[in-house]
N, C-alpha and C positions, 0 to 999 in steps of 0.2 A: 797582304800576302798570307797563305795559306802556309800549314807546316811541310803541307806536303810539296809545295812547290819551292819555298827555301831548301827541303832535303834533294830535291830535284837539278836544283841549280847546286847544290853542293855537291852532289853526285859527278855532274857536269862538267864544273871546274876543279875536280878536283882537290875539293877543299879539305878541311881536320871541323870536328865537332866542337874538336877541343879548343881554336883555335878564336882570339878575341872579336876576329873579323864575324866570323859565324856566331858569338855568340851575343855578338850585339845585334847584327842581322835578324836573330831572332826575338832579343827584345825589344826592339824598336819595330820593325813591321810588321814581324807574327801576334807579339802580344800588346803591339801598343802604349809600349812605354815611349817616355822621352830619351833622347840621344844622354841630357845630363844625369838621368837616374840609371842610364847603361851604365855612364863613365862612375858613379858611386858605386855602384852594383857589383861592376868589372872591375873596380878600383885600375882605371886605367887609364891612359891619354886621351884627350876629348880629340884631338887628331884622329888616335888607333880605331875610335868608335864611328866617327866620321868615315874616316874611308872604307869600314864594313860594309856600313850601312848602304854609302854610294856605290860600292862593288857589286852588294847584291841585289841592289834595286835597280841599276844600270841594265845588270842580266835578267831581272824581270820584265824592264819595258822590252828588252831588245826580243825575247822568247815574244814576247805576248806580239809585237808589231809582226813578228816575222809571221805570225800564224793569224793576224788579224782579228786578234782578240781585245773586245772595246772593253772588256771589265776591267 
């Protein structure tokens, strides 16, 4: 995932930047980290990093199927 389509789908739903969901979303998809170096990183619940990550990769497959996009 790109940054600009994480800012996209946070635009979308709604989201806060500041908010753990989003910024594990960002280090796990956009930059490639792992989920366990979010939950160090965020010093947060391997749960709370979890369902970021699920949240906004959910809403990437569903943007990209609905527009038919294979990347």
């Amino acid at each position: 995932m790109t940054i600009d389509e994480l800012e996209l789908i946070n635009k979308i739903i709604r989201g806060q930047r500041e908010s753990i969901a989003y910024k594990a979303a960002k280090l796990v998809l956009v930059e490639g980290r792992s989920q366990t170096e979010a939950t160090v990183i965020l010093n947060a619940k391997k749960s709370a990093i979890q369902n970021g990550v699920t949240r906004y990769s959910n809403w990437d497959a569903e943007i990209k199927n609905a527009y038919k996009v294979t990347k």
